[in-house]
N, C-alpha and C positions, 0 to 999 in steps of 0.2 A: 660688366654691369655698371661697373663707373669707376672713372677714370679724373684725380686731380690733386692737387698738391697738396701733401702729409698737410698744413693747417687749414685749406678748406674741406679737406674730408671730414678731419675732426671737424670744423667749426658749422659748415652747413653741408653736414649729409643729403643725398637726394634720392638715392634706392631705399627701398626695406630693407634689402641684405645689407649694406653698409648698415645703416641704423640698426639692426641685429647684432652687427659685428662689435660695434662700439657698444652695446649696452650689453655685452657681455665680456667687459673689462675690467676689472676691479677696481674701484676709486679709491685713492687717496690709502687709508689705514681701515678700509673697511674689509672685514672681517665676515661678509654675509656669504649667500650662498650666489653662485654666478645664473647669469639670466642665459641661458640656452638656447636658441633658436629650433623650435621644434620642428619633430619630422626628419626623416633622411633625408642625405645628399643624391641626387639623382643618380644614376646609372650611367657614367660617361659614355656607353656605350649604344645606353638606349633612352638619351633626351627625352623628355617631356615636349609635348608641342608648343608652341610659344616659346613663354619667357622661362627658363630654367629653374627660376626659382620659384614662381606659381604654386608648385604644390605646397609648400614651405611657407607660404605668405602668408600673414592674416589680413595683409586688404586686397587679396586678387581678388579680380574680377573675372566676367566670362572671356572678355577679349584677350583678356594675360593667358590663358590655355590654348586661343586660337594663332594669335601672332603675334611675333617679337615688335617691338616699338622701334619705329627709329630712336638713332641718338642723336638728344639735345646737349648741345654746347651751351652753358651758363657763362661759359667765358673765364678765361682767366687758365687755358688750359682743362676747366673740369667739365667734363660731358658725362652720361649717363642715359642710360634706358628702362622706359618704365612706363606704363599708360597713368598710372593713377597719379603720378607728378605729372603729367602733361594736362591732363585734367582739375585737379587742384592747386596746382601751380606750387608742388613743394619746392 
């Protein structure tokens, strides 16, 4: 889903899932409750169509269910797939 070096993943995420991943990390001495990514993990067995994490998303769209996105290279090594970044230019 995306692919690039431990300080630009932290510093600029560009899937949902990444961004899921990290805001269910506990910061610093805090003490709250963890932010979860809702919904199950697909079926390894039996993918979803498209992008795999679609069901799971809160910004998929129709095309995220129909087909996987190529992957974009930001460069610096970090690539990733996704329509709604290719579209809003995350």
């Amino acid at each position: 889903v995306e692919s690039a070096t431990v300080e630009d993943l932290f510093n600029d995420p560009r899937h949902p899932y990444t961004i899921g991943l990290l805001m269910s990390l506990p910061q610093g001495k805090w003490h709250g409750e963890l932010k979860a990514i809702e919904g199950q993990p697909p079926d390894l067995y039996e993918l979803p169509r498209g992008c795999a994490f679609n069901p799971r998303c809160k910004w998929a769209m129709r095309i995220c269910g129909k087909r996987i996105p190529m992957v974009s290279n930001v460069g610096n090594n970090h690539e990733y797939t996704c329509w709604l970044a290719k579209l809003e230019g995350l």
